[in-house]
N, C-alpha and C positions, 0 to 999 in steps of 0.2 A: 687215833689213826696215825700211819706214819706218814713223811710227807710227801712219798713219789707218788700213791696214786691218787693223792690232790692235787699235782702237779696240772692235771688233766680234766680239772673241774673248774669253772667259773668261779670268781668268787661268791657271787648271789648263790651257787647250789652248795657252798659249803656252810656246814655247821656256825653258827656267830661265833663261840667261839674258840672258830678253827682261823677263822678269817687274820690275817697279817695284823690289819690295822687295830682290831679290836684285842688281839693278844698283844700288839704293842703297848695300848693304852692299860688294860688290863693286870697284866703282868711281865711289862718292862722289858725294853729293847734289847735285854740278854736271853729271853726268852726264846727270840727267834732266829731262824738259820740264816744264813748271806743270803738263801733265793727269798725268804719272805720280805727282810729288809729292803731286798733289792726291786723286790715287789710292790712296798709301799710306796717308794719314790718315783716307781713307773704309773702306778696309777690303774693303768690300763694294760690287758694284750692288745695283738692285734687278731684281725679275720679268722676265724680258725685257731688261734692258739690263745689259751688263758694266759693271764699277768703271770702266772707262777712259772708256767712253761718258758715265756718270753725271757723272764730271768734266767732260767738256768739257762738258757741258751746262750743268756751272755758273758755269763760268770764262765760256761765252758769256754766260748770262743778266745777272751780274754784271760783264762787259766785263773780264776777267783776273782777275788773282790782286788788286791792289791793291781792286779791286771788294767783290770777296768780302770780302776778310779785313775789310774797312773797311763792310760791312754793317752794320745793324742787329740785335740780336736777334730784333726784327718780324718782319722781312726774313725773316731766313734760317729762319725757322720758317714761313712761308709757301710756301715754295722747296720745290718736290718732291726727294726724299731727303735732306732734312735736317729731317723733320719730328718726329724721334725726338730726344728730348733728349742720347740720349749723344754722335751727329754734331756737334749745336749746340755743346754741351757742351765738345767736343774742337775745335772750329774758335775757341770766343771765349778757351777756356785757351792755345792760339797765339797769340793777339792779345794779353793779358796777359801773355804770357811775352815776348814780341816790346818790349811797353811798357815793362816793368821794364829790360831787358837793357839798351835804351835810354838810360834814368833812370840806370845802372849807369853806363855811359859818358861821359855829361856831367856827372857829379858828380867825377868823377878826373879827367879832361885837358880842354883849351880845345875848348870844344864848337864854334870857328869851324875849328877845321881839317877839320871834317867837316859843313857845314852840312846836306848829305843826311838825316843820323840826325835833325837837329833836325826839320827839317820832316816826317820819318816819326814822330816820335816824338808832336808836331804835331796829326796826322792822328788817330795812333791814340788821342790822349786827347780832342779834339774834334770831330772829323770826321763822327760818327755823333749830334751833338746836336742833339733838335728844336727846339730855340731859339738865339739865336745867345749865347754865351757869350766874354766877354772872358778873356783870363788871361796871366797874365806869370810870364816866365824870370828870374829874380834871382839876379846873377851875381857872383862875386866878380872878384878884382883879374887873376887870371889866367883868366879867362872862363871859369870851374867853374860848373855849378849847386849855388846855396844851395838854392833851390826852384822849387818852379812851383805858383801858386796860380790857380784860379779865381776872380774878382774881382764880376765883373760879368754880368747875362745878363738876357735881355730885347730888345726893340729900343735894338740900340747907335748913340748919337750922344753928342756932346760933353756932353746933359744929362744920362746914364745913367752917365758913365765919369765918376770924380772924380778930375782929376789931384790934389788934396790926397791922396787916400787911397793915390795910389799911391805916389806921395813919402814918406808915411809908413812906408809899407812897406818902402820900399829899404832907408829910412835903417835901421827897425830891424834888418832882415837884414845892416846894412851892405852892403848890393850895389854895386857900384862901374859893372856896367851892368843892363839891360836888355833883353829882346825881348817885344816886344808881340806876341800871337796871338788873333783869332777869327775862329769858322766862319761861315759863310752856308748857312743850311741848303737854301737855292734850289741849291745845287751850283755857282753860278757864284762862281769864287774871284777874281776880276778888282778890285780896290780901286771904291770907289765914291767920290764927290768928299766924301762926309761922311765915308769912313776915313780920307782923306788930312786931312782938317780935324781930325781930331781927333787923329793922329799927331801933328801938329808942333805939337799946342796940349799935347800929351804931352813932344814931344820939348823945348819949350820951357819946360814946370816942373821939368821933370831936370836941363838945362841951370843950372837956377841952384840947385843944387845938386851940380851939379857929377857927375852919375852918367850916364853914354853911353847912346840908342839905339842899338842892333845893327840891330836888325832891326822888320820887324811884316810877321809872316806870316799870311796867308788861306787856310784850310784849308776842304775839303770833302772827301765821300766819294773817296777813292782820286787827291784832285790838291790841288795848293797854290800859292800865287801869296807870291812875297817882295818885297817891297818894294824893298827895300835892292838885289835882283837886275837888277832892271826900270826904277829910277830912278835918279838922281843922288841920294845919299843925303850 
């Protein structure tokens, strides 16, 4: 059966196994769509609408999975069936679990061979800030993360960002490179001609010290725009 006119069934009146939870344990959480997954972790519909409906309705509202998970608290406390804290509760302990695993990753191997994770990782630490927030990946010899700090925040331009302070930072981290990241909380991740002016007035105090830009990624709710991807870098 396909999955829209289950949408519209209880769980108890569908086949076992049609059911989310028994095809996840069964055969494996690749198995299922965003509504089923997003099914399991709901639990429950509400009044009148089954778990499955209640899902797509939020993955619509939210424009998919990335939407969602990349919400607000606000957000999603405003959002019909998630207005009970242990739903919210259980959707942002995802998200932080998602983060960490992340942080887990780029800290043991060269986080360029997967730049994917970076820019998800990205996302999930600033993607949802209502202010725009500067911050840098600091990297060692073999592109590990040292750390990722939050730096700056406010309206960013070359007056708000101090290349000194971040130079001094490398150095004490010893970081050998670099990736600059912040958000635009307008949602348009597109560089603007003052990011680009202040990358290379960045990328130009590291240089004489001798430590690489990677990257400088622009992050918003559930999309990101890289630099280094889209230009001659």
């Amino acid at each position: 059966m396909r999955l829209a006119p289950l949408l519209f069934m209880q769980l108890q009146d569908l086949p076992k196994a049609m059911r989310p939870r028994e095809k996840l344990l069964t055969l494996g959480s690749q198995a299922l769509t965003d509504v089923e997954l997003l099914s399991v972790l709901l639990g429950s519909g509400l009044p009148g609408q089954s778990v499955l409906q209640l899902a797509q309705s939020l993955l619509d509202r939210f424009q998919g999975l990335a939407g969602l998970l990349h919400a607000s608290p606000e957000h999603l406390r405003s959002s019909k069936g998630l207005g009970g804290m242990a739903r919210r509760s259980q959707l942002l302990a995802v998200v932080e679990l998602s983060r960490r695993a992340l942080l887990q990753k780029m800290r043991v191997r060269d986080i360029m061979t997967d730049p994917d994770n970076v820019k998800q990782f990205l996302q999930l630490q600033l993607g949802q800030q209502q202010r725009e927030v500067f911050g840098v990946l600091f990297l060692d010899g073999q592109n590990r993360l040292l750390r990722f700090e939050e730096m700056f925040s406010g309206t960013l331009n070359q007056t708000s960002v101090y290349p000194r302070e971040v130079v001094k930072k490398a150095l004490l981290l010893g970081a050998c490179a670099v990736i600059f990241s912040h958000n635009h909380p307008s949602g348009e991740v597109r560089p603007s001609s003052a990011d680009e002016k202040l990358t290379q007035t960045l990328r130009t105090a590291l240089a004489l010290v001798d430590i690489r830009v990677l990257d400088h990624v622009i992050v918003g709710p559930g999309q990101s725009w890289s630099m280094a991807e889209h230009s001659p870098w």
